[in-house]
TIVEXRO-926292 format. One line per 8 residues: their letters; for each residue x, y, z of N, C-alpha, C, O. Coordinates in nm, 2 decimals, always signed. Layout:
BEGIN
A	X Y Z X Y Z X Y Z X Y Z; ... $
// end
This chain:
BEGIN
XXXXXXXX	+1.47 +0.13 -1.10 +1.49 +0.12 -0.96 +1.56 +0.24 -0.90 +1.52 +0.29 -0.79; +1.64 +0.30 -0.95 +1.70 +0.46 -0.94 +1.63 +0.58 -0.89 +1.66 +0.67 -0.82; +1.48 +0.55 -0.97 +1.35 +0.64 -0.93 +1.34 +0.62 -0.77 +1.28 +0.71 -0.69; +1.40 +0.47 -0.72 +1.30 +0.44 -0.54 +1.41 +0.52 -0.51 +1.39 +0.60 -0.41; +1.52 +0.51 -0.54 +1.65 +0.56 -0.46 +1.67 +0.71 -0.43 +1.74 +0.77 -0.34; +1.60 +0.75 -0.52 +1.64 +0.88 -0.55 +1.52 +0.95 -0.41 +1.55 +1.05 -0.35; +1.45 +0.91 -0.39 +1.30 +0.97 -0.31 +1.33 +0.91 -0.16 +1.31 +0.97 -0.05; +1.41 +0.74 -0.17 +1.39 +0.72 -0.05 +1.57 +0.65 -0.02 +1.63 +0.56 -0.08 $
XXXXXXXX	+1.63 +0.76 +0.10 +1.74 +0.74 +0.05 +1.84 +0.65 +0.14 +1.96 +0.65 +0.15; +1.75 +0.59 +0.22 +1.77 +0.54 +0.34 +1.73 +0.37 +0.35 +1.72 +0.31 +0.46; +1.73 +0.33 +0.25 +1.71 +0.22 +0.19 +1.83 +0.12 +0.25 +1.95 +0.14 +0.22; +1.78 -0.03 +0.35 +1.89 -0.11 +0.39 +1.91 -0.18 +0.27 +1.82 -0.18 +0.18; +2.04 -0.28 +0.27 +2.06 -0.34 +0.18 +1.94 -0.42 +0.13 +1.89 -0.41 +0.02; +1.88 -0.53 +0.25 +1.76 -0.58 +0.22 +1.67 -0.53 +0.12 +1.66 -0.56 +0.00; +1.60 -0.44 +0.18 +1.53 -0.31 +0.08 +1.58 -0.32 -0.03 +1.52 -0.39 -0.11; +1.70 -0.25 -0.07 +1.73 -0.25 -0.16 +1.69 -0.38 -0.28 +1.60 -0.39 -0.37 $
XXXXXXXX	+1.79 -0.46 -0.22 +1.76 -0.59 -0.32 +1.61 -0.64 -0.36 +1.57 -0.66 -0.48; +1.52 -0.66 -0.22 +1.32 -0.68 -0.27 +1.33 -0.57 -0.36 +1.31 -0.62 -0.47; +1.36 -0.45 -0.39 +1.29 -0.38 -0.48 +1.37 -0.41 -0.60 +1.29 -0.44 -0.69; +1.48 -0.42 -0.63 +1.53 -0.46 -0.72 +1.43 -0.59 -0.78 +1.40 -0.60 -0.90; +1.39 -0.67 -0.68 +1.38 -0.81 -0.77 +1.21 -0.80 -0.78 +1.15 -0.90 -0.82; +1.13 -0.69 -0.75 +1.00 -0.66 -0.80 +0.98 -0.67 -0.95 +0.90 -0.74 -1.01; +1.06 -0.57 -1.00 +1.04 -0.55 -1.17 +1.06 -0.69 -1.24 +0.96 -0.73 -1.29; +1.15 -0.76 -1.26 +1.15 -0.87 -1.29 +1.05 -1.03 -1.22 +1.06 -1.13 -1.28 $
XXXXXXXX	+0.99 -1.02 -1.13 +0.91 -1.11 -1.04 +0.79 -1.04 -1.14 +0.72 -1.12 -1.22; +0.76 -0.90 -1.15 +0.63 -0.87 -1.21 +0.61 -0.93 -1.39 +0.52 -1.00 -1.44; +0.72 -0.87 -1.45 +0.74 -0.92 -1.59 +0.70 -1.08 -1.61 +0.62 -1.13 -1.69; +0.79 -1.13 -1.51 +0.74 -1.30 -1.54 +0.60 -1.29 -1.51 +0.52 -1.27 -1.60; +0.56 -1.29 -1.40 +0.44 -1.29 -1.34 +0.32 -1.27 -1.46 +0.22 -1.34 -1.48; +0.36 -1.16 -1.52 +0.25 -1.06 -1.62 +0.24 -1.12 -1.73 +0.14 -1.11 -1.80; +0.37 -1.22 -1.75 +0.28 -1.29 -1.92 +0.23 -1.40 -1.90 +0.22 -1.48 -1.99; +0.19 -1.44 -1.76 +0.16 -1.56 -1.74 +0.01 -1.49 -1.71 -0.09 -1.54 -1.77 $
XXXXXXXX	-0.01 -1.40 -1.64 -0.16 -1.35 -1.54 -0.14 -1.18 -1.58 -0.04 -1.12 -1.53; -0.22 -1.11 -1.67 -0.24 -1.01 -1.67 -0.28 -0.90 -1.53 -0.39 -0.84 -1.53; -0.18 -0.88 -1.44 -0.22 -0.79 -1.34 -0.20 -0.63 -1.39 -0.27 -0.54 -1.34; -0.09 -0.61 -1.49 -0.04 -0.46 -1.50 -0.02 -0.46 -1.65 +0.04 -0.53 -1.73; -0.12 -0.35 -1.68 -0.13 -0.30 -1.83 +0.08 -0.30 -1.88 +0.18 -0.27 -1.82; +0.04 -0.35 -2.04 +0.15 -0.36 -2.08 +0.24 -0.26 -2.07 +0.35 -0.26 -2.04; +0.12 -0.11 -2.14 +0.24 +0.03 -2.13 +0.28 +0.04 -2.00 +0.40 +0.07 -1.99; +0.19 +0.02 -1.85 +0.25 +0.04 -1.75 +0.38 -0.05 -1.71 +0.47 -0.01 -1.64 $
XXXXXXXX	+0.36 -0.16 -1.76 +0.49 -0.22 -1.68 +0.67 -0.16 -1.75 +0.78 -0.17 -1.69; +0.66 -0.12 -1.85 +0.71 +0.01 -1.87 +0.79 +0.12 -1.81 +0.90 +0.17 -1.84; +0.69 +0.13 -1.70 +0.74 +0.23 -1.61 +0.68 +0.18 -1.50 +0.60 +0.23 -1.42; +0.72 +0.07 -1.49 +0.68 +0.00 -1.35 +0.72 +0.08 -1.20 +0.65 +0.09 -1.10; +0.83 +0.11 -1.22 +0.88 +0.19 -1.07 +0.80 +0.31 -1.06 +0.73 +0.33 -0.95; +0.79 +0.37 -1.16 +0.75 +0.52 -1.15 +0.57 +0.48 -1.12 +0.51 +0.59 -1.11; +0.53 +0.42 -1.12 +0.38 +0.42 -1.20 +0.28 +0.32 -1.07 +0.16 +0.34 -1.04; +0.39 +0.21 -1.02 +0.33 +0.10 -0.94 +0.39 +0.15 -0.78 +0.34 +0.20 -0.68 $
XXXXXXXX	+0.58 +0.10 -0.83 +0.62 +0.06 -0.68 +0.62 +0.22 -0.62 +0.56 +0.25 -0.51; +0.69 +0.34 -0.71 +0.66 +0.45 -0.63 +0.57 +0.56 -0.59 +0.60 +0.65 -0.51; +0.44 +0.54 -0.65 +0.31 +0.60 -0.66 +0.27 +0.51 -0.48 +0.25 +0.57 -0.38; +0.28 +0.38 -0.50 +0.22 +0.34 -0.37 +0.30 +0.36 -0.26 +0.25 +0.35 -0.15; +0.45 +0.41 -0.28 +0.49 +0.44 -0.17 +0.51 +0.58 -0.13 +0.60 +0.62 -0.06; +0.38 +0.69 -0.21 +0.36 +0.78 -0.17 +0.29 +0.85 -0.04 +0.28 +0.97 +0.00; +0.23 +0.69 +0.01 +0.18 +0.70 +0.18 +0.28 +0.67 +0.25 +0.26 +0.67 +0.37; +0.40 +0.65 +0.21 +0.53 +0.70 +0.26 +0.56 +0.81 +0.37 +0.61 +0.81 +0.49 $
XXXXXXXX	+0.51 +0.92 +0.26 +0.56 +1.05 +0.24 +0.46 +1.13 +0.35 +0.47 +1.25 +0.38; +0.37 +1.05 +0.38 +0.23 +1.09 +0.45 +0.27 +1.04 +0.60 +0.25 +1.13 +0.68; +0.31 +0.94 +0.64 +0.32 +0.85 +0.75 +0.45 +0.79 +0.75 +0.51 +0.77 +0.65; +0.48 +0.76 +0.85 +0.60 +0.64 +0.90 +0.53 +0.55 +0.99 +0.51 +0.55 +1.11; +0.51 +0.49 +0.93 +0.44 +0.39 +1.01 +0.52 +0.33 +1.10 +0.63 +0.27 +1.06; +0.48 +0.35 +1.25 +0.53 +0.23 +1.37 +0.61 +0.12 +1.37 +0.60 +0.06 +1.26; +0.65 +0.09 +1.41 +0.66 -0.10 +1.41 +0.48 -0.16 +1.52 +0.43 -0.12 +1.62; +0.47 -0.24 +1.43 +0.33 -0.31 +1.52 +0.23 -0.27 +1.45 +0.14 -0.35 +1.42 $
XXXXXXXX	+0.23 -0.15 +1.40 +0.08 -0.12 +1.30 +0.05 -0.20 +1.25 +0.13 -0.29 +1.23; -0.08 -0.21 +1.20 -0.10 -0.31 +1.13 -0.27 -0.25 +1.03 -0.37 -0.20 +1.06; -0.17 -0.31 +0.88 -0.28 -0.23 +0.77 -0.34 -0.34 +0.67 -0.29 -0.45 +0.64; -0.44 -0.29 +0.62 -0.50 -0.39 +0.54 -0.47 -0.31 +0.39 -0.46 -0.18 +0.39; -0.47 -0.36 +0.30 -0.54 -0.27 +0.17 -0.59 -0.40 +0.10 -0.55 -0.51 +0.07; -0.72 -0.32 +0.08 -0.82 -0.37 +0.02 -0.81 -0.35 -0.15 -0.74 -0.26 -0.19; -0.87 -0.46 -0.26 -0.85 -0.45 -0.36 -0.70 -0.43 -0.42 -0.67 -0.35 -0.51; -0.64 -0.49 -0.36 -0.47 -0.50 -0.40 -0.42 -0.51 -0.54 -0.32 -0.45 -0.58 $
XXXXXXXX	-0.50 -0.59 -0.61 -0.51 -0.61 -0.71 -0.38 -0.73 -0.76 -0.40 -0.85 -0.77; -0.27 -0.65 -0.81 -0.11 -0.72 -0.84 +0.00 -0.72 -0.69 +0.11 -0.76 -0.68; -0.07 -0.66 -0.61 +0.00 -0.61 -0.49 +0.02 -0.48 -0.44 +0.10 -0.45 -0.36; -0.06 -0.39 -0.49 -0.01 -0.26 -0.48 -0.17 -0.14 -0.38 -0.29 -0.16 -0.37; -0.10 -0.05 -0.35 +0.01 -0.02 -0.24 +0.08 -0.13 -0.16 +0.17 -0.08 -0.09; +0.03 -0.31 -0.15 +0.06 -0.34 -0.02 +0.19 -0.39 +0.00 +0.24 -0.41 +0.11; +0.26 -0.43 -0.16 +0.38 -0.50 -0.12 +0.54 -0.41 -0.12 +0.64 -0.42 -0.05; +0.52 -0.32 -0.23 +0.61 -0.20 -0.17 +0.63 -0.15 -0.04 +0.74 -0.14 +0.02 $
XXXXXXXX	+0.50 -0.10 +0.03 +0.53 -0.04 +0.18 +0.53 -0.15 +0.27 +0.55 -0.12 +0.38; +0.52 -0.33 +0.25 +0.53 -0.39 +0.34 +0.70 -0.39 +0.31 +0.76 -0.38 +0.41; +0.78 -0.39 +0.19 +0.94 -0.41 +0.18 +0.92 -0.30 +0.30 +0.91 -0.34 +0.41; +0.91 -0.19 +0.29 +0.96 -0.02 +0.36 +0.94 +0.00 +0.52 +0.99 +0.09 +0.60; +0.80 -0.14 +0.56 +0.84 -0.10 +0.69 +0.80 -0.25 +0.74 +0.68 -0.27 +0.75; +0.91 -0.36 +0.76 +0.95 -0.47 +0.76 +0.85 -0.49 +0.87 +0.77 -0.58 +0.87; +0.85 -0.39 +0.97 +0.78 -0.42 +1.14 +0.67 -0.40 +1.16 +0.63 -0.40 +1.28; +0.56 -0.38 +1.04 +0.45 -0.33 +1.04 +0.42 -0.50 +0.94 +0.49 -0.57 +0.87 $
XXXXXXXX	+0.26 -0.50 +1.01 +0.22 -0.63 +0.92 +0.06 -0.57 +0.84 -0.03 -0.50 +0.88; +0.09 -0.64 +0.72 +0.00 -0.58 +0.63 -0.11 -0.77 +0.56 -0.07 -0.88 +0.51; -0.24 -0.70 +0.59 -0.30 -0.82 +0.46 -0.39 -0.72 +0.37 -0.45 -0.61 +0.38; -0.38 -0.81 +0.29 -0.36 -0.77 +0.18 -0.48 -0.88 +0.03 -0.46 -0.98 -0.03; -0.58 -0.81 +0.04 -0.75 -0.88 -0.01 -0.79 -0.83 -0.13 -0.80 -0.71 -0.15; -0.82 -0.91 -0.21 -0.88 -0.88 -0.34 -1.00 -1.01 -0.37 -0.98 -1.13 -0.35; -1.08 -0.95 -0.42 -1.19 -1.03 -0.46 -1.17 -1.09 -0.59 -1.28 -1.12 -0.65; -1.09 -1.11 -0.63 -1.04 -1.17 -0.80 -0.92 -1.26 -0.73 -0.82 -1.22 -0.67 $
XXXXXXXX	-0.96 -1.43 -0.74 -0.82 -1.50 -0.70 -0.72 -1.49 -0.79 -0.60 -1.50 -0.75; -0.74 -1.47 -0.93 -0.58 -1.50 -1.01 -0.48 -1.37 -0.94 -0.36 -1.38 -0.91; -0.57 -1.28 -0.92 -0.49 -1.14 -0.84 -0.39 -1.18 -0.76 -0.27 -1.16 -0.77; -0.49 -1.26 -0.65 -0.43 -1.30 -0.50 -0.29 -1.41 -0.56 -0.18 -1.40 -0.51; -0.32 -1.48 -0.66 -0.24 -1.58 -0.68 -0.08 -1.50 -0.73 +0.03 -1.54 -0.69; -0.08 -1.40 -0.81 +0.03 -1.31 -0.79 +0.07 -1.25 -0.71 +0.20 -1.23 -0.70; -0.01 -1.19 -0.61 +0.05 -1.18 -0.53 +0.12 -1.26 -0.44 +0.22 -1.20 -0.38; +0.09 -1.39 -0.41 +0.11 -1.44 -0.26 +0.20 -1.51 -0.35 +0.28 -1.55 -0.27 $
XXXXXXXX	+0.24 -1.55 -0.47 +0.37 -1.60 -0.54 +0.48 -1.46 -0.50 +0.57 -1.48 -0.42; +0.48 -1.36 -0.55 +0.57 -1.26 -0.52 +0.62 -1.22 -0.34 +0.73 -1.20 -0.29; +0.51 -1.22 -0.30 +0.56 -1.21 -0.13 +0.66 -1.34 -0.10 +0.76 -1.33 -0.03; +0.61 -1.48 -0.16 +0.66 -1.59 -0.12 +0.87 -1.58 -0.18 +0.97 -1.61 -0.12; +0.85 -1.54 -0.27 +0.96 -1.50 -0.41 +1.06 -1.40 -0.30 +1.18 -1.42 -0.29; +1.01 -1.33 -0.24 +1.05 -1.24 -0.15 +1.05 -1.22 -0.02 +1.07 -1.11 +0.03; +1.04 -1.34 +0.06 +1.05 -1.36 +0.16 +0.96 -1.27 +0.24 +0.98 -1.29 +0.36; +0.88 -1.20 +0.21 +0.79 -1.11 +0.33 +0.70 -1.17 +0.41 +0.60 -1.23 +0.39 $
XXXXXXXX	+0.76 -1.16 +0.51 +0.74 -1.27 +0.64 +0.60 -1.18 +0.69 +0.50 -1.24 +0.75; +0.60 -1.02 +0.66 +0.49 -0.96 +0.73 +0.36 -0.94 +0.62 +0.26 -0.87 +0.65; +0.37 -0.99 +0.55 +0.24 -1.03 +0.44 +0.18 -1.11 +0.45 +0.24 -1.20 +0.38; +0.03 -1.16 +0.51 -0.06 -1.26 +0.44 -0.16 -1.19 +0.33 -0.18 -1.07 +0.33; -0.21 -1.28 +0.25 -0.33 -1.24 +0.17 -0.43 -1.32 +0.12 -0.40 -1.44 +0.08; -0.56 -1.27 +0.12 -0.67 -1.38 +0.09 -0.76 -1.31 +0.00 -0.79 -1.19 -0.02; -0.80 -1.45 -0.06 -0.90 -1.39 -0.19 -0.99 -1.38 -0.08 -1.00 -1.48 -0.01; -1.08 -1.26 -0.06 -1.22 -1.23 +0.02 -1.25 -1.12 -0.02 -1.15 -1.06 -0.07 $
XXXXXXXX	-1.40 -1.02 -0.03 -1.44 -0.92 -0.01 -1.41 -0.86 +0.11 -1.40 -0.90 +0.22; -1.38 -0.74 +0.07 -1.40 -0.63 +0.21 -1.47 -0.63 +0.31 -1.43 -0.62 +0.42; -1.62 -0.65 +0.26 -1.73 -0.65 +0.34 -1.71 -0.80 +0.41 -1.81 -0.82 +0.49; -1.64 -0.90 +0.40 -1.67 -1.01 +0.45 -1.58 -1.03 +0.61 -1.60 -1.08 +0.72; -1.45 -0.94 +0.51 -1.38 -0.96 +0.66 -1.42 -0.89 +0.83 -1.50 -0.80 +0.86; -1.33 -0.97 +0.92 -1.40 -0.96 +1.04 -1.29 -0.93 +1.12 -1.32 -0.95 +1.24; -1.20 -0.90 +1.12 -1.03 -0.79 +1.15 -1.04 -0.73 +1.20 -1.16 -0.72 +1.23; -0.94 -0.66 +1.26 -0.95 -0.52 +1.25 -0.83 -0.45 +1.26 -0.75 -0.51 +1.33 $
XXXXXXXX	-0.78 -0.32 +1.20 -0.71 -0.32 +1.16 -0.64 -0.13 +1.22 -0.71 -0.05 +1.29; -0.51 -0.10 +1.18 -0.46 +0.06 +1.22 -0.50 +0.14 +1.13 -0.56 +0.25 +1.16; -0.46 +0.10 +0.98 -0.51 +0.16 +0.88 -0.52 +0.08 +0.74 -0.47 -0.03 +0.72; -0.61 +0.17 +0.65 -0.65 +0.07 +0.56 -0.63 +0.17 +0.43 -0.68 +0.28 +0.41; -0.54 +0.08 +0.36 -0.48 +0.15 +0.23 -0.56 +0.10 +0.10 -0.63 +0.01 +0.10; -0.54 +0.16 +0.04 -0.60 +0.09 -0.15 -0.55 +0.21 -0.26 -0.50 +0.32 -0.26; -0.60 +0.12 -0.36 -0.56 +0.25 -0.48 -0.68 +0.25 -0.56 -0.71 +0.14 -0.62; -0.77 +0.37 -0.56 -0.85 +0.38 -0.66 -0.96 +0.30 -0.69 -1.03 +0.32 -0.79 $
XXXXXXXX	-1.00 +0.16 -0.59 -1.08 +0.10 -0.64 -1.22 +0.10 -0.67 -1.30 +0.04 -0.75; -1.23 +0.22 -0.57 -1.43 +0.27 -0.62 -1.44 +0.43 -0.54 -1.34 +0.47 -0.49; -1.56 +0.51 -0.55 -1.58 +0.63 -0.48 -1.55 +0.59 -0.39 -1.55 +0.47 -0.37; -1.51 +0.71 -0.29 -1.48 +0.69 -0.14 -1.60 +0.68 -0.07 -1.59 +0.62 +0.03; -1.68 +0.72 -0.08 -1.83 +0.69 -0.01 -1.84 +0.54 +0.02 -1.86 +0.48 +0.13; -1.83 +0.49 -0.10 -1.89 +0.36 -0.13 -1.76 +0.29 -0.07 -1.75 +0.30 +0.05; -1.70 +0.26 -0.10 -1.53 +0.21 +0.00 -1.52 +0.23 +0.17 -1.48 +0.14 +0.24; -1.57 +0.36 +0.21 -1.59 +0.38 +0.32 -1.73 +0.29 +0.40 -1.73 +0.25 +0.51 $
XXXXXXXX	-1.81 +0.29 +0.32 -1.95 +0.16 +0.34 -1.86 +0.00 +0.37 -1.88 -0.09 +0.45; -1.79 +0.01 +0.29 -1.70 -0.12 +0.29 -1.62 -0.14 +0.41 -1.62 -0.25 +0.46; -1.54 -0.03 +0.47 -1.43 -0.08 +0.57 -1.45 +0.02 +0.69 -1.36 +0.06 +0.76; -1.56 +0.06 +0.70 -1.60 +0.14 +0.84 -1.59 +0.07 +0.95 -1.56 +0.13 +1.06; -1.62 -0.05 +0.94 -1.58 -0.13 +1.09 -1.49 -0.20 +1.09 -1.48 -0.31 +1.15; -1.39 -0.15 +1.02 -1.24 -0.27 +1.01 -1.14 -0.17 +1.08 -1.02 -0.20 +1.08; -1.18 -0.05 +1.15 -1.02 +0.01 +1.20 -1.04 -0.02 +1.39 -1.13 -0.06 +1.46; -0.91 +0.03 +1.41 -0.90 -0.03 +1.56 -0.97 +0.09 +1.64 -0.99 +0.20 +1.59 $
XXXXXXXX	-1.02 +0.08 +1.76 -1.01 +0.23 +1.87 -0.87 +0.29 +1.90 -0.86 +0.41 +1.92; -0.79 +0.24 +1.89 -0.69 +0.24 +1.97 -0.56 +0.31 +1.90 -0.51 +0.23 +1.81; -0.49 +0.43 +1.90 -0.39 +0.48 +1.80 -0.25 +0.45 +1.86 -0.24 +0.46 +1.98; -0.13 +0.42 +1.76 -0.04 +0.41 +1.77 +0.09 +0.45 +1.68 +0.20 +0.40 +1.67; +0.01 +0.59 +1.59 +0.09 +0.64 +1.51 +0.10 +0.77 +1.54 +0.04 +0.80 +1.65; +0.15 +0.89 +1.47 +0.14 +1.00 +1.51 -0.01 +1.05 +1.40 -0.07 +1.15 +1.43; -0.04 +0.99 +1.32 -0.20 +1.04 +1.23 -0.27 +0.94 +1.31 -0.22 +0.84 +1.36; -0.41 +0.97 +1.34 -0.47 +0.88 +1.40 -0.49 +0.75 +1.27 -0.46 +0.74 +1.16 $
XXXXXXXX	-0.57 +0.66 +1.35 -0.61 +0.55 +1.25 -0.70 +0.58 +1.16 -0.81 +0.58 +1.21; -0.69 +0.60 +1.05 -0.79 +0.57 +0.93 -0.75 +0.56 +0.78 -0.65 +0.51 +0.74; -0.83 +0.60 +0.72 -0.78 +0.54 +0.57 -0.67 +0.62 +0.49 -0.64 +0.73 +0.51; -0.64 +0.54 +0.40 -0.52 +0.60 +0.34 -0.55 +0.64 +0.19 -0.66 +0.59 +0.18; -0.53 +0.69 +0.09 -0.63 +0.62 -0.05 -0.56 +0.70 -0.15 -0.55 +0.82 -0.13; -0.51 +0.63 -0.27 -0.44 +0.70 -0.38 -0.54 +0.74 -0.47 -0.62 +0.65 -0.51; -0.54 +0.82 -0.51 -0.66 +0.89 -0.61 -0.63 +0.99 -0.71 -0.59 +1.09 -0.65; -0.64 +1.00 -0.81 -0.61 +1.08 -0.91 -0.76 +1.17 -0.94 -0.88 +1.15 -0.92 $
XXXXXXXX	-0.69 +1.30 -0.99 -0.83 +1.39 -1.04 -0.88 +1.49 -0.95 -0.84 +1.52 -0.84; -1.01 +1.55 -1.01 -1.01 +1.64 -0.88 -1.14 +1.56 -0.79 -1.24 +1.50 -0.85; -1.13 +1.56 -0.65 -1.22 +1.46 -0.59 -1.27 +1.56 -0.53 -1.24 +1.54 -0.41; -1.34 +1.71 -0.55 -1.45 +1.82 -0.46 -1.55 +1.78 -0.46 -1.60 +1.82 -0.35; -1.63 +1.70 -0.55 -1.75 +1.62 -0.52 -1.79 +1.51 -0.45 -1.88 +1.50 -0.36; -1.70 +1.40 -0.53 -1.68 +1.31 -0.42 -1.65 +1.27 -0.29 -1.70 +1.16 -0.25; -1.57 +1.37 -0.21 -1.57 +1.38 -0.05 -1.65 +1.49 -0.05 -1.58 +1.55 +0.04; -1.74 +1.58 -0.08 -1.82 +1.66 -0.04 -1.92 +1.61 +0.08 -1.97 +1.69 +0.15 $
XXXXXXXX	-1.93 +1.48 +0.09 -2.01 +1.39 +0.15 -1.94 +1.32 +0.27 -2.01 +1.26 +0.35; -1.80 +1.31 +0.29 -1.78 +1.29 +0.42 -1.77 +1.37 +0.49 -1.71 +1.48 +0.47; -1.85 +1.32 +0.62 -1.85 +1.39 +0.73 -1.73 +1.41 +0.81 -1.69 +1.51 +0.86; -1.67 +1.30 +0.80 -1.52 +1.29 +0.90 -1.43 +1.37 +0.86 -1.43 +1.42 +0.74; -1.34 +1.41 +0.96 -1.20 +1.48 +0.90 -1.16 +1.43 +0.75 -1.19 +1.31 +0.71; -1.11 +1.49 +0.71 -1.02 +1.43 +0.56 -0.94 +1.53 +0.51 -0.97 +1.65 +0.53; -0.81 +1.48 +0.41 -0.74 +1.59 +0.37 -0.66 +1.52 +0.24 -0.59 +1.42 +0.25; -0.69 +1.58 +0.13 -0.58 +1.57 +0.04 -0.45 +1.62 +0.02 -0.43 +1.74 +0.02 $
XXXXXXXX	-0.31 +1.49 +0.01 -0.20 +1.58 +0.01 -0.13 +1.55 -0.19 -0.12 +1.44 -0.25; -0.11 +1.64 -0.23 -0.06 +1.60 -0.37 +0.05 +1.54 -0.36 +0.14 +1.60 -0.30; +0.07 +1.46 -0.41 +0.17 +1.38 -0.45 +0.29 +1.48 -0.55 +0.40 +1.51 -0.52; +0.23 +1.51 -0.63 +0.40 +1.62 -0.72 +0.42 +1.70 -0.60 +0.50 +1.78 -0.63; +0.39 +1.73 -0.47 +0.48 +1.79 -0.35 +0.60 +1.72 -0.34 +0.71 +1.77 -0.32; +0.55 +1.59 -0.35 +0.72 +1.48 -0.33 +0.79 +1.43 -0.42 +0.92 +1.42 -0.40; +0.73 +1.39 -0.53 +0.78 +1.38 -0.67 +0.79 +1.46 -0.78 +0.72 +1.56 -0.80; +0.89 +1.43 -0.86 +0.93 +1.56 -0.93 +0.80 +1.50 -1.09 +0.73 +1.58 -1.15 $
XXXXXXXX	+0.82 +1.37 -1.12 +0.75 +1.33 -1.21 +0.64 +1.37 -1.29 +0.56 +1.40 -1.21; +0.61 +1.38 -1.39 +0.51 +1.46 -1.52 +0.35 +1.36 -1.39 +0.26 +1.41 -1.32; +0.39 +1.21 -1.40 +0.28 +1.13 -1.38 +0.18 +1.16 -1.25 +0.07 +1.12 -1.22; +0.29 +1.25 -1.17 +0.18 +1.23 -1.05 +0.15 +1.42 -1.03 +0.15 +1.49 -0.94; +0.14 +1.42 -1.08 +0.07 +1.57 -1.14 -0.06 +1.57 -1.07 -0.08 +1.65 -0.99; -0.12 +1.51 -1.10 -0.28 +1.49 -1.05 -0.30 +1.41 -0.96 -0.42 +1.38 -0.94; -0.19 +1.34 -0.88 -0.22 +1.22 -0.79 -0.24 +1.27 -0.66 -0.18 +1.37 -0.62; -0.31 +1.21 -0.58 -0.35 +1.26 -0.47 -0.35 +1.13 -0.36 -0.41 +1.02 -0.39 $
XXXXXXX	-0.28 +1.16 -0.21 -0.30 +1.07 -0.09 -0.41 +1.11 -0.02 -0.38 +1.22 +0.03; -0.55 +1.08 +0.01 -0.66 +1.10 +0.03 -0.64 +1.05 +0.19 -0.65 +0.93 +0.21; -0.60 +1.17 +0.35 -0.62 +1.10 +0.44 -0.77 +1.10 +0.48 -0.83 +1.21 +0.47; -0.85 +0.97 +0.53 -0.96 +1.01 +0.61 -1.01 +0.98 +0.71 -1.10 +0.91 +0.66; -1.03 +0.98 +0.85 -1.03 +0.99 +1.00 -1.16 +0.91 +0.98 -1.23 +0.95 +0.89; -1.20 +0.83 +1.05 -1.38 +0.79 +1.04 -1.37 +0.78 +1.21 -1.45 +0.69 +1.23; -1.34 +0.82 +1.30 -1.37 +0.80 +1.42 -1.38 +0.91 +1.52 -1.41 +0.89 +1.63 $
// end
């Protein structure tokens, strides 16, 4: 927990404590429903809660925004940055229910009043949303096929609306093919950590 403190240092009491009671909500959670590899849970802060709140470090999100992340998987990016900005509402979709079922136990565990979530495909929902976060779940091409008609016209942050995306490696090929604005910001810019050496916040504008 010392790792969230150290990065983010403006943490209310509230804050404080949800993040405290993540590591242990996940542990129980994990030997009941495998969401997070065993070595990861390990380094659960370093690895889960503070990698996803490296769109943090990208954005301050509004109060009123409102974000989806797709493929959530155990919750992540969506339930760390829903603790971080109480006034933003986030859902939060994965196409695997045992997933969703950890999750929506943990938000429940934690009072986050600004979290819903539903077992659905990407492609099914009919939303729309400010921005739309995830971690890693497929090429960005193909992800972008998925959530191209889920963002709003309408901006209310200082980045305009579009996707957010944690990605590891080098991605020169892979966005070689979008057309829209985009920009990678490295992650070890903000963190001091060995792990995020290679991690990358992927912004990308589709409008």
């Amino acid at each position: 927990m010392d790792i969230i403190k150290k990065y983010f240092t403006k943490l209310t009491d509230d804050q404080i404590k949800k993040f405290e009671q993540l590591g242990p909500l996940y542990q129980e959670w994990n030997e009941q429903i495998n969401v997070i590899s065993r070595k990861d849970m390990d380094h659960f802060y370093e690895r889960h809660v503070l990698h996803s709140l490296a769109i943090a470090k990208i954005i301050r999100f509004n109060p009123g925004t409102t974000i989806l992340d797709v493929g959530t998987g155990g919750g992540f990016p969506g339930i760390p940055l829903a603790i971080l900005f109480p006034e933003c509402k986030f859902h939060l979709v994965d196409s695997i229910g045992k997933k969703i079922k950890v999750v929506e136990a943990v938000t429940e565990a934690l009072e986050l009043k600004n979290v819903r979530c539903s077992h659905i495909r990407a492609e099914e929902l009919k939303d729309k949303y400010d921005f739309i976060i995830s971690r890693a779940v497929t090429k960005m091409p193909v992800f972008i096929s998925w959530v191209r008609k889920r963002l709003n016209k309408q901006h209310k942050n200082a980045l305009p609306n579009g996707i957010l995306y944690l990605k590891g490696g080098d991605l020169t090929e892979e966005m070689s093919t979008i057309q829209t604005f985009h920009e990678s910001h490295v992650i070890s810019d903000y963190y001091d950590e060995e792990f995020f050496e290679t991690k990358k916040v992927v912004y990308v504008q589709l409008h």
